[in-house]
C-alpha positions as CSV (number, residue, x, y, z in Angstrom):
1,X,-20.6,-14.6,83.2
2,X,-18.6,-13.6,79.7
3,X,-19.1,-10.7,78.3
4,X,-20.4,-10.8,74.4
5,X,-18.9,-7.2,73.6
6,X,-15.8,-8.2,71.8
7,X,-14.6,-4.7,73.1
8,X,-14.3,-6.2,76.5
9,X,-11.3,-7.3,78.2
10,X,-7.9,-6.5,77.1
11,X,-8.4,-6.9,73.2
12,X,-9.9,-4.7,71.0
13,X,-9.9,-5.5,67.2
14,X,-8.4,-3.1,64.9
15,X,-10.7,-1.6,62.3
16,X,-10.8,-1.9,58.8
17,X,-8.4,-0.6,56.5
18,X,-10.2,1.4,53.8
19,X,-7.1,2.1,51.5
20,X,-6.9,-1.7,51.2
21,X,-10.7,-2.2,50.3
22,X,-10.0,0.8,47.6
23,X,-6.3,-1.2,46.5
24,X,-8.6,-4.6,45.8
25,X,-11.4,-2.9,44.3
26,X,-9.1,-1.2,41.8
27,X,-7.4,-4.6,40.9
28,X,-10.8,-5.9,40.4
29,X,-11.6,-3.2,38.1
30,X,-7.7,-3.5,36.2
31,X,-8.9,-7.2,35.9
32,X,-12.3,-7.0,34.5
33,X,-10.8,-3.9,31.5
34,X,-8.3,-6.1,30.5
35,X,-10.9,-9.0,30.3
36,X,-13.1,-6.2,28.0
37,X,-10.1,-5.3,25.9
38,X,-9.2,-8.8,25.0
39,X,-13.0,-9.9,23.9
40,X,-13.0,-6.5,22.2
41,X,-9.0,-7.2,20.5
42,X,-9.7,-10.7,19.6
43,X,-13.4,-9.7,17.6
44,X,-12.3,-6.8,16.1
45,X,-8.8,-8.8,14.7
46,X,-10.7,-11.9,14.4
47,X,-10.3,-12.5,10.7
48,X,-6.8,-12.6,11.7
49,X,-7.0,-15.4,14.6
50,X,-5.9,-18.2,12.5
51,X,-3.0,-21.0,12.7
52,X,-1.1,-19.1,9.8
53,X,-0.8,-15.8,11.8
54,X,0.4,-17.9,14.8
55,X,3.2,-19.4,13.3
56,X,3.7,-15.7,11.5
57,X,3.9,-14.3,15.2
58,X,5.6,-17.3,16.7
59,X,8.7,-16.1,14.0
60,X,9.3,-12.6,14.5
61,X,9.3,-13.7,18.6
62,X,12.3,-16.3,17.6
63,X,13.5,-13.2,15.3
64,X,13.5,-10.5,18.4
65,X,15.0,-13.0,21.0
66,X,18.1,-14.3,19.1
67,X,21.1,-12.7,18.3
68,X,20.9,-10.1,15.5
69,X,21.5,-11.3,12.8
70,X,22.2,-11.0,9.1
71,X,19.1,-11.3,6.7
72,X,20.8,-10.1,3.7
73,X,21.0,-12.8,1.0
74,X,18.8,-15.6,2.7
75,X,15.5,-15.0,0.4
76,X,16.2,-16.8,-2.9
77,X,14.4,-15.4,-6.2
78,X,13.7,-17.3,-9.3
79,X,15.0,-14.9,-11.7
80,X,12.7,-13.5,-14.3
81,X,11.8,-10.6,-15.9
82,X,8.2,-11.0,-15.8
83,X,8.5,-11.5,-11.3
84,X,5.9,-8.6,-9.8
85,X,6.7,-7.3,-6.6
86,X,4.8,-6.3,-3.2
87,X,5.8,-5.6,-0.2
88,X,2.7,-6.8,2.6
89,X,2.6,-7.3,6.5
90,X,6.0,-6.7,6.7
91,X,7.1,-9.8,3.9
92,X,7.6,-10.0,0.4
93,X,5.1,-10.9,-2.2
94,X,6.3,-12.1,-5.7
95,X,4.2,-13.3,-8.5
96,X,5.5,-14.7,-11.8
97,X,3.6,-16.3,-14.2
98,X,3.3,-19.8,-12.1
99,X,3.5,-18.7,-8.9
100,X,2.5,-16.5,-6.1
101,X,4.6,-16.5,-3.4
102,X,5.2,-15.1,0.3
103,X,8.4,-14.5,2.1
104,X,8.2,-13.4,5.7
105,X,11.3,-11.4,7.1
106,X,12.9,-14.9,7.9
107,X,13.1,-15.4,4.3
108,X,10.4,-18.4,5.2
109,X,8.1,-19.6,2.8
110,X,4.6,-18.8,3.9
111,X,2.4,-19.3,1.1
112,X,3.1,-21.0,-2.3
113,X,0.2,-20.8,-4.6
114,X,0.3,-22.3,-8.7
115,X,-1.2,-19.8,-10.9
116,X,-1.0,-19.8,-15.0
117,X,-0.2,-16.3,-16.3
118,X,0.6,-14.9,-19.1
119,X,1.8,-11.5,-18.3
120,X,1.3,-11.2,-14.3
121,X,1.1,-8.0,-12.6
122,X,0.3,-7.0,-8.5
123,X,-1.6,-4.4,-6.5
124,X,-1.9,-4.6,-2.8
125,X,-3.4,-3.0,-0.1
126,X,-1.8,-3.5,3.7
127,X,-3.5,-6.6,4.0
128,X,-4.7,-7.9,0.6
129,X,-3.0,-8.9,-2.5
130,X,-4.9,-8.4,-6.3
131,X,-2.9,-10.5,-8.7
132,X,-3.8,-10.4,-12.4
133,X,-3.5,-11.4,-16.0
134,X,-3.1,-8.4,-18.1
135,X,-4.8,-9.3,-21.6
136,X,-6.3,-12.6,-20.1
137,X,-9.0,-12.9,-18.2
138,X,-8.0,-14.4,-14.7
139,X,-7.8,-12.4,-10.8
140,X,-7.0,-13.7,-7.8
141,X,-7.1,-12.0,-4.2
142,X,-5.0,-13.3,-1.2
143,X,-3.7,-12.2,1.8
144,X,0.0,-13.4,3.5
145,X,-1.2,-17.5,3.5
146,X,-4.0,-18.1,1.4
147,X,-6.3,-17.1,-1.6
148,X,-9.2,-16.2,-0.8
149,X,-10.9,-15.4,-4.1
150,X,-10.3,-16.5,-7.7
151,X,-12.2,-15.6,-10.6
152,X,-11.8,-15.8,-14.5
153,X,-13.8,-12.3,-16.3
154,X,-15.4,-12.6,-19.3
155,X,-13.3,-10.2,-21.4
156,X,-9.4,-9.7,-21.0
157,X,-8.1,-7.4,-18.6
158,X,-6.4,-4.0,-19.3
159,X,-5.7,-2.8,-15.6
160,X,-6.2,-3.9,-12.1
161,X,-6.4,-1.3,-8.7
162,X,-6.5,-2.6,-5.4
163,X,-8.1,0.2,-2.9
164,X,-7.2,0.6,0.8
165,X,-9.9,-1.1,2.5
166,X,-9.8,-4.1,0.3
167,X,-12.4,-3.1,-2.7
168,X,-10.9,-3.1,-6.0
169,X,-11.4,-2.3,-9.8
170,X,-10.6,-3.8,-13.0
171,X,-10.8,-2.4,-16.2
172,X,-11.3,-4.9,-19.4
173,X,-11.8,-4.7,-23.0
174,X,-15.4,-5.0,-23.5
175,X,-17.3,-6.3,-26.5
176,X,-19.4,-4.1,-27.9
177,X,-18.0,-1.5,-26.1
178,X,-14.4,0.6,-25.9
179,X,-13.6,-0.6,-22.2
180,X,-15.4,-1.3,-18.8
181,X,-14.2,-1.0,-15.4
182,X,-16.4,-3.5,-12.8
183,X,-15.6,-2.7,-8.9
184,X,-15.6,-5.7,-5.9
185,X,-16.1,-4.4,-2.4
186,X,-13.6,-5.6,0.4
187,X,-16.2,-8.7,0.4
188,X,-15.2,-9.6,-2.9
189,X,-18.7,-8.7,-4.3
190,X,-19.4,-6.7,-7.6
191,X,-21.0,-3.5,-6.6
192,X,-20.8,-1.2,-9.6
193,X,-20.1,-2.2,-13.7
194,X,-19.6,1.1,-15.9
195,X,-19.4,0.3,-20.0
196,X,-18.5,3.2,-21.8
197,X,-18.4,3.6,-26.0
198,X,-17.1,6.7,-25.6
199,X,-13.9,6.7,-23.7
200,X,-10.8,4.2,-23.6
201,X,-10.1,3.3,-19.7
202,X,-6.3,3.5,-19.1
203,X,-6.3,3.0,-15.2
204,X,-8.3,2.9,-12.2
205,X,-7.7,4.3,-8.5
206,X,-10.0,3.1,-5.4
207,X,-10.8,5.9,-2.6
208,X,-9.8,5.0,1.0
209,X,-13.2,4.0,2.1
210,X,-13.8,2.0,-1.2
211,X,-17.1,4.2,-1.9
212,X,-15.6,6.4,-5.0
213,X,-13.7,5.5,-7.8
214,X,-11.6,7.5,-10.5
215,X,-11.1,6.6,-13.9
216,X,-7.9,7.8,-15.8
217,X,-9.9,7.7,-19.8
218,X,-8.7,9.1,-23.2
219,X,-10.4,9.5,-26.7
220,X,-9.4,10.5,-30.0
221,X,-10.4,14.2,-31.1
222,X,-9.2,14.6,-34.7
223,X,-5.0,14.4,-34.9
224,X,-5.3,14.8,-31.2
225,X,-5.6,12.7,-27.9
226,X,-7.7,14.1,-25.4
227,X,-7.6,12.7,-21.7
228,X,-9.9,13.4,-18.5
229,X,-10.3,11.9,-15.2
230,X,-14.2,10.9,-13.9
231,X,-15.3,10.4,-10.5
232,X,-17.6,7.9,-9.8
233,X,-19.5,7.6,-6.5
234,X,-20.6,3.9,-5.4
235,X,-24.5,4.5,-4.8
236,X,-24.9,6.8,-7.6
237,X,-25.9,5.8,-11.1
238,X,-24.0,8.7,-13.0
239,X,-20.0,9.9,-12.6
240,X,-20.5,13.0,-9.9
241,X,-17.5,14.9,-11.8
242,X,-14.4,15.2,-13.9
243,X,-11.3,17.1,-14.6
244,X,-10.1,17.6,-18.2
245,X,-6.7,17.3,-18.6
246,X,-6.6,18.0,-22.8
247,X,-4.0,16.9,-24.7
248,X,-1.8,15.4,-21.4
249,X,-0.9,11.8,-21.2
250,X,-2.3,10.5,-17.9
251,X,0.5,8.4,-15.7
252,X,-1.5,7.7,-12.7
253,X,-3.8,8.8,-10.8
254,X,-4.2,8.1,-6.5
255,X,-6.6,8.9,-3.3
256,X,-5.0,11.0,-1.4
257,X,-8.2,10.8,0.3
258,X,-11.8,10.4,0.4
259,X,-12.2,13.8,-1.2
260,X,-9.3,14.6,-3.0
261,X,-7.3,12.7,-5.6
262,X,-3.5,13.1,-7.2
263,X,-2.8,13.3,-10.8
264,X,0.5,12.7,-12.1
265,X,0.5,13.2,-16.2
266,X,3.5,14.0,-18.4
267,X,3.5,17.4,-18.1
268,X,2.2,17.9,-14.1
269,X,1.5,16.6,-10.9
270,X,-1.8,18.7,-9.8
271,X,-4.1,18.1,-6.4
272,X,-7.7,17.7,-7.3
273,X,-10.9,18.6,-4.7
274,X,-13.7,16.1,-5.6
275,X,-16.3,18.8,-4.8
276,X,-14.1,22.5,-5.7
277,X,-11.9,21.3,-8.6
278,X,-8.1,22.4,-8.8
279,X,-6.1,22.7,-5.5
280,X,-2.6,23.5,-7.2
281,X,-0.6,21.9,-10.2
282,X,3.5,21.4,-10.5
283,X,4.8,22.2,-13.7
284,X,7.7,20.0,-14.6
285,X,7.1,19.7,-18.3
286,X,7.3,16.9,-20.7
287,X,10.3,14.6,-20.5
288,X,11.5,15.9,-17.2
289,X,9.9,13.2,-14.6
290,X,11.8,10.0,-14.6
291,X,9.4,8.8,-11.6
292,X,6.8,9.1,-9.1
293,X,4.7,7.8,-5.4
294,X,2.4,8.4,-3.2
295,X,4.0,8.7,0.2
296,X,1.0,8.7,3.1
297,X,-0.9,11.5,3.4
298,X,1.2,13.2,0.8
299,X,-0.1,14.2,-2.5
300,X,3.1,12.8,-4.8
301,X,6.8,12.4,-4.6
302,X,8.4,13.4,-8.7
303,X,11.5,12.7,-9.6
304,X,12.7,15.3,-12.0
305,X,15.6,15.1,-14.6
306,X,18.2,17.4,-13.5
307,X,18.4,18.6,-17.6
308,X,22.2,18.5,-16.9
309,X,24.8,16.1,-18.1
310,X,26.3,15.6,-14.4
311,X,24.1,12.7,-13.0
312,X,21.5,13.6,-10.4
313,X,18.0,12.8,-9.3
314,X,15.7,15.9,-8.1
315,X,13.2,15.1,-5.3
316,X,10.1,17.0,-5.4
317,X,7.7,16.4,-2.8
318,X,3.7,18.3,-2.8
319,X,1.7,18.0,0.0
320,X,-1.7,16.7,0.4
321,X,-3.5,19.8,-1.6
322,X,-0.5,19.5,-4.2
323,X,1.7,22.5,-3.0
324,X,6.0,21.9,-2.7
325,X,6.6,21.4,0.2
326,X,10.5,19.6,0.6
327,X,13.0,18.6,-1.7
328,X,16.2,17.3,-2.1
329,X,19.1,16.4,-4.7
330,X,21.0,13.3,-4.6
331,X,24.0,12.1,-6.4
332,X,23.4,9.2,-9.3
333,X,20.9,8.1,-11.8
334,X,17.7,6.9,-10.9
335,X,16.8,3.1,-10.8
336,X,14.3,2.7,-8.7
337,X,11.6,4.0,-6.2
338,X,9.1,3.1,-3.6
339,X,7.4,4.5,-0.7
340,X,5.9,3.3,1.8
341,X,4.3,4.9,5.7
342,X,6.6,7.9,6.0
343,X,9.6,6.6,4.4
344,X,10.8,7.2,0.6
345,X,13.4,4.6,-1.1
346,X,15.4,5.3,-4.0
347,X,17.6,3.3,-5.7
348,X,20.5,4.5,-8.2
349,X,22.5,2.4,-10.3
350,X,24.8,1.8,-7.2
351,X,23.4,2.9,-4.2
352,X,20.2,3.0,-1.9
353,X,19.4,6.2,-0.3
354,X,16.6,6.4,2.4
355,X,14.8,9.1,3.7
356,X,11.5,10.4,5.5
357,X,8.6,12.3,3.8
358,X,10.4,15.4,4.6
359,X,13.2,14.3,2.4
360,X,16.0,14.4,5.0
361,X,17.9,11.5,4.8
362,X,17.4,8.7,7.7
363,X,20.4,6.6,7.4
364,X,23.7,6.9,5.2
365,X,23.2,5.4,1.9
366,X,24.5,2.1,1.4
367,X,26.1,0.0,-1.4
368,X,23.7,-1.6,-3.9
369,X,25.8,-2.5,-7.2
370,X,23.2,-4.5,-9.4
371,X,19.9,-4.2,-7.6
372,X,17.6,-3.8,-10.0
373,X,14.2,-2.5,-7.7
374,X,13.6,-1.2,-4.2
375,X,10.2,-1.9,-2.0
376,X,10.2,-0.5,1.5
377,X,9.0,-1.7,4.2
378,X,6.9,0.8,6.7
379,X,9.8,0.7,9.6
380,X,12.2,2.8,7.1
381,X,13.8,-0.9,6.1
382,X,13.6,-2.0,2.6
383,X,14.0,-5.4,0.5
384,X,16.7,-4.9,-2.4
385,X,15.5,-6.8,-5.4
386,X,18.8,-8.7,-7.3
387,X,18.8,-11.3,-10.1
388,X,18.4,-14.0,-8.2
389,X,17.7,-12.8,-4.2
390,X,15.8,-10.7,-2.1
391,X,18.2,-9.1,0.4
392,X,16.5,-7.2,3.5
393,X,18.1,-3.9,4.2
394,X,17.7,-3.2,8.1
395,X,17.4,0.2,9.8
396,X,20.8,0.3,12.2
């Protein structure tokens, strides 16, 4: 009779492998993370799962695998002086008083939307646009391919601020009152109205998280103009503080973050601690700043008037608690300048020069004879702003 023990005769199986049980159980584990991190990808970016962003993504990968090529010149402009500028997901906005439009880096049309405006002006935040009528009474918010909320205010508009996470303010001339600034959460939804009979609103700045707000005010004190900046917390009733700025025109003010906020009048750039007060001030004096931005995580970039007759523009950078820390001197006479991520644009009368928040130049200057604006883009690359065109300024 057979023997059942396969171990009999002249075969004997081989055993079992366990490296290759670990090998498929690891595969099995790769498999089912991947499967985790696309469910979690697609819900947390689902807001942006939509036919627009597909043809948006189905671009730059026609962009990547052809030749290189030469954007320079291909994004028509109607000229006008009253065109707005923003630069958002990589694309040009522009706004006029008809339209708002967005270019993507193809110089492609993807969004085309008829407004009526007076006297348009833009504020943006990386994803959202704020589009408004200064001393009318229309807003609109849109991101790269649609608008997504329109509304017409009850009293004319004075200034518009779009915040980081999408809430914004607007300040308008109130009835009854000097001015009012209402805020809209990143839902579009009035949260917080603040009517003052007191004070004069000049501008508006949104903190990070959208739960504070600071309001640039002025009011007449005798022969004299008196100016302060008020703090206004989101859940609370009553401004939680203020810094006095006396007889100092305010220019802007900016988050730097949740608890501290840049001012930029005409006679300083100072660093402010929502809770301690002061951090440090930069003296430049009035007349001497020709311009200004808020580079990331920095507390101002100031362009200073060299207070020479040979043409040059000063670069003062401050840090985050409003100390110098770089700065640099370039030949020309201002024109322009933007910032955006960690790069820093400036545009003379003839050239472009382009440089990181430490002020060290990136990439040679380059020709740009009748440009009249620079917006960078957060890659170091910038769009030009001519007459009639947009030309993109790659990174070599």
């Amino acid at each position: 009779m057979a023997s059942k023990n396969k171990r009999d005769g002249n075969i004997i199986p081989f055993a079992s492998d366990n490296r290759i049980r670990a090998v498929r159980f690891l595969k099995r584990v790769i498999l089912f993370l991947f499967f985790v991190s696309f469910l979690f990808s697609a819900y947390i970016y689902r807001g942006n799962l939509n036919i627009h962003s597909l043809k948006r993504f189905t671009t730059y990968l026609n962009l990547g695998a052809s030749k290189p090529v030469s954007l320079e010149g291909s994004m028509p402009l109607d000229s006008g002086i009253s065109n707005c500028y923003s630069v958002i997901g990589g694309g040009l906005a522009v706004l006029n008083r008809d339209t708002l439009k967005y270019l993507n880096v193809a110089g492609s049309e993807d969004m085309e939307v008829q407004l009526d405006f007076s006297k348009p002006a833009i504020s943006s935040s990386d994803k959202l646009l704020l589009c408004y009528d200064r001393g009318s009474n229309s807003i609109c918010v849109s991101n790269t391919y649609k608008v997504i909320f329109q509304k017409s205010l009850t009293s004319s508009i004075i200034n518009a601020a779009m915040g980081k996470n999408g809430a914004f303010s607007v300040v308008t001339d109130e009835n009854g009152f000097r001015s009012a600034v209402t805020v809209f959460d990143n839902k579009q939804q009035e949260i917080y109205l603040w009517k003052t009979s007191e004070y004069f609103i000049s501008s508006t700045a949104m903190s990070p998280s959208g739960k504070k707000m600071a309001a640039a005010v002025f009011y007449g004190d005798g022969i004299n103009v008196v100016s302060k900046v008020i703090i206004f917390d989101m859940s609370k009733d009553k401004p939680i503080g203020e810094f006095p700025l006396d007889n100092e025109s305010i220019l802007a003010i900016h988050f730097v973050s949740d608890n501290h906020i840049s001012v930029i009048t005409d006679a300083k750039a100072a660093v402010y601690d929502l809770q301690k007060g002061l951090l440090n001030s930069f003296v430049y004096g009035h007349g001497a700043l020709s311009g200004f931005a808020f580079p990331d995580d920095r507390g101002a970039l100031l362009v200073l008037d060299s207070g020479t007759a040979k043409k040059a523009i000063h670069l003062t950078m401050l840090d985050k608690n409003g100390k110098k820390c770089a700065e640099n001197v370039l030949q020309g006479e201002i024109q322009g300048i933007s910032s955006l991520g960690r790069y820093v644009g400036i545009l003379s009368t003839d050239k472009a020069f382009y440089l990181n928040r430490d002020l060290k130049e990136i990439r040679e200057p380059e020709e740009a004879l009748g440009a009249k604006e620079i917006y960078m883009r957060d890659d170091g690359s910038a769009f030009l702003i001519y007459n009639n065109r947009a030309e993109l300024s790659m990174q070599k």
